[in-house]
C-alpha positions in Angstrom: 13.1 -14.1 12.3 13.9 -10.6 12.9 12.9 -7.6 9.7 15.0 -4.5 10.2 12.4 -2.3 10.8 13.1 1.9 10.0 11.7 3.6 13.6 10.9 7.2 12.4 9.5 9.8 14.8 5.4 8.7 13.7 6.0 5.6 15.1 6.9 6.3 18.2 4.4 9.1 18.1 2.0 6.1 17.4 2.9 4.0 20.7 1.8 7.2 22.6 -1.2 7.8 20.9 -2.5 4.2 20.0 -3.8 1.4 22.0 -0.8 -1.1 22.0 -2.5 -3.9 20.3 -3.9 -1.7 17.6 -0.5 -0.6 16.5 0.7 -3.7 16.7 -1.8 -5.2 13.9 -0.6 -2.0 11.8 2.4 -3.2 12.4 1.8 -6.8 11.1 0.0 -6.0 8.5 1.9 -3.2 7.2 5.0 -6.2 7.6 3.2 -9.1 5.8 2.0 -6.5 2.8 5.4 -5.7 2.4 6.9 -9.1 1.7 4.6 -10.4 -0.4 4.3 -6.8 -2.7 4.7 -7.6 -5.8 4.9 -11.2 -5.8 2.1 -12.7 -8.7 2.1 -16.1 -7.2 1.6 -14.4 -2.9 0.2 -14.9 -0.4 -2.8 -11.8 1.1 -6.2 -11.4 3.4 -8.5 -11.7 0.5 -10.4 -14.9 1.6 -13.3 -15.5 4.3 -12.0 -15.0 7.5 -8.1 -13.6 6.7 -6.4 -11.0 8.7 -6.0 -10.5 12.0 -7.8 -12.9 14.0 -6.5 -12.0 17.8 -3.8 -10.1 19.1 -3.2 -10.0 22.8 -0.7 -8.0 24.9 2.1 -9.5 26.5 4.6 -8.0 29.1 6.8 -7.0 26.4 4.8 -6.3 23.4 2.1 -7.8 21.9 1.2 -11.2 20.5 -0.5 -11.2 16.9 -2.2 -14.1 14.8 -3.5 -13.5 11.5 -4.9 -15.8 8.9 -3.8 -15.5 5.3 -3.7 -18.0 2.3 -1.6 -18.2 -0.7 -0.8 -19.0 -4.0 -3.6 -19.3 -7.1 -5.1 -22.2 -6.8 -9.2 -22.7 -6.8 -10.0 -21.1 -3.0 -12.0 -24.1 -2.1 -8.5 -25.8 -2.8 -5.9 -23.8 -0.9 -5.3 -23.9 2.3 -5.2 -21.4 5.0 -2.0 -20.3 6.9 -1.8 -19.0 10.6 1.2 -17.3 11.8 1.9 -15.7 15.3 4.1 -12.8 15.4 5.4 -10.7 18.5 5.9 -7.1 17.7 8.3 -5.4 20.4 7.3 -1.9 22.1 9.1 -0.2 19.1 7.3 -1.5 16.4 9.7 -5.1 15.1 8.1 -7.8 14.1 9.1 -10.9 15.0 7.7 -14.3 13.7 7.0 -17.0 16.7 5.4 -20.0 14.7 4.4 -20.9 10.8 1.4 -23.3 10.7 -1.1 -24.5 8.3 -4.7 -25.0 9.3 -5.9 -27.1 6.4 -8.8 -25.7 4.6 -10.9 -23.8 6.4 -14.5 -23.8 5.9 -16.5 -20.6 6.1 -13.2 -19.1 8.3 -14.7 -20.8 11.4 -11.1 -22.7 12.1 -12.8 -25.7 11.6 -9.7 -28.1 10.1 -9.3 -30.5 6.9 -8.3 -34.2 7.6 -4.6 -35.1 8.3 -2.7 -33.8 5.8 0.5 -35.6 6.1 2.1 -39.3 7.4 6.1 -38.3 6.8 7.8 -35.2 6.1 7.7 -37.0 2.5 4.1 -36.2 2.2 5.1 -32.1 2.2 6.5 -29.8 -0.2 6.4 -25.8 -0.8 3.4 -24.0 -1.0 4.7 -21.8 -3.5 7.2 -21.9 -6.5 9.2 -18.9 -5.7 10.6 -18.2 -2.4 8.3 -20.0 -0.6 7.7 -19.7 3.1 4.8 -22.5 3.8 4.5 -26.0 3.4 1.4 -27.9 2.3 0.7 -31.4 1.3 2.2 -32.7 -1.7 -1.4 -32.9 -3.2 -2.2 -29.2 -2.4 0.9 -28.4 -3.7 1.5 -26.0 -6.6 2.6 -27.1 -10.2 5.4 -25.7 -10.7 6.3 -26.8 -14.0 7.7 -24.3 -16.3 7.8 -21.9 -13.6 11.1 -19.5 -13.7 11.9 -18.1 -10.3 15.3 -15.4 -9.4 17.9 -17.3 -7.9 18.6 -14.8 -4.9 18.9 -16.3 -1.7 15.3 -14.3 -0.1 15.0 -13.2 3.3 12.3 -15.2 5.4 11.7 -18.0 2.8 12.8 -21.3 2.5 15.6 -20.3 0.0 19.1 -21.5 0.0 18.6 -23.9 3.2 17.1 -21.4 4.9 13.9 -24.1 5.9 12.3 -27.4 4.7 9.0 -29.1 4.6 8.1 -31.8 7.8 5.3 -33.2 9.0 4.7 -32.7 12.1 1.8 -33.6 14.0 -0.1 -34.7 11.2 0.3 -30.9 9.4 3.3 -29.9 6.5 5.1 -27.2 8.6 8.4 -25.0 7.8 11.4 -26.0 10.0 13.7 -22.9 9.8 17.4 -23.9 9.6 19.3 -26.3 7.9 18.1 -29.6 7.4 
């Protein structure tokens, strides 16, 4: 999914001046802030082990994966989330895959059990907009939850994705289902 993406003059003064791999976690994180600004029930890096966790060039860019979980559930309860993202030479950030990780214990990557049988098993991680899946037990309540009813950019609004299981984990399929 492509985010226009405003390329001013610091930014390209920034690929001269930076290591590509270090602007390219700016880049990410500056992205991910962004969408989730202002959003009570988000998602952010303030967890064990959250945030960048490797970023790697490639020949046209560089390849990011950060760690983040959401919602406001218990910790111990929530899961973690690991997207990669490719960010181009001028700055755009591009999401590659949307996965959940179960719960991760002491951020070592370490994974929960199976978390799904059928695509029945999943359902949004969040109540508003949501982007991630988790299992139907780890899923909010989102009884007496009001949410806009805009069709959101890079959530699962409007058709934009659903909830599957796929190898044993609730994942996002983007497009209509």
């Amino acid at each position: 999914m492509v985010h226009p993406v405003r390329i001013t003059s610091s930014h390209l003064a920034s690929l001269v001046a930076m290591d590509n791999r270090e602007l390219a976690e700016k880049r990410v994180l500056d992205d991910f802030n962004a969408r989730w600004y202002g959003v009570l029930d988000g998602c952010g890096f303030n967890c064990p082990g959250c945030g960048i966790r490797e970023a790697k060039k490639s020949p046209f860019g560089c390849e990011v994966t950060i760690l983040y979980r959401c919602g406001m559930k218990e910790r111990e309860t929530i899961p973690c989330w690991e997207n990669k993202v490719f960010v181009s030479p001028l700055g755009t950030v591009h999401t590659m895959t949307h996965t959940s990780v179960g719960i991760v214990e002491h951020a070592t990557g370490h994974e929960s059990d199976v978390e799904c049988a059928e695509d029945a098993d999943c359902a949004p991680a969040q109540c508003c907009h949501p982007t991630s899946c988790v299992s139907k037990e780890s899923a909010p309540d989102c009884r007496g939850i009001a949410c806009s009813l805009e069709c959101r950019s890079g959530t699962m609004d409007c058709g934009a994705g659903y909830c599957s299981c796929i190898d044993g984990k609730c994942q996002v399929v983007w497009g209509r289902g």
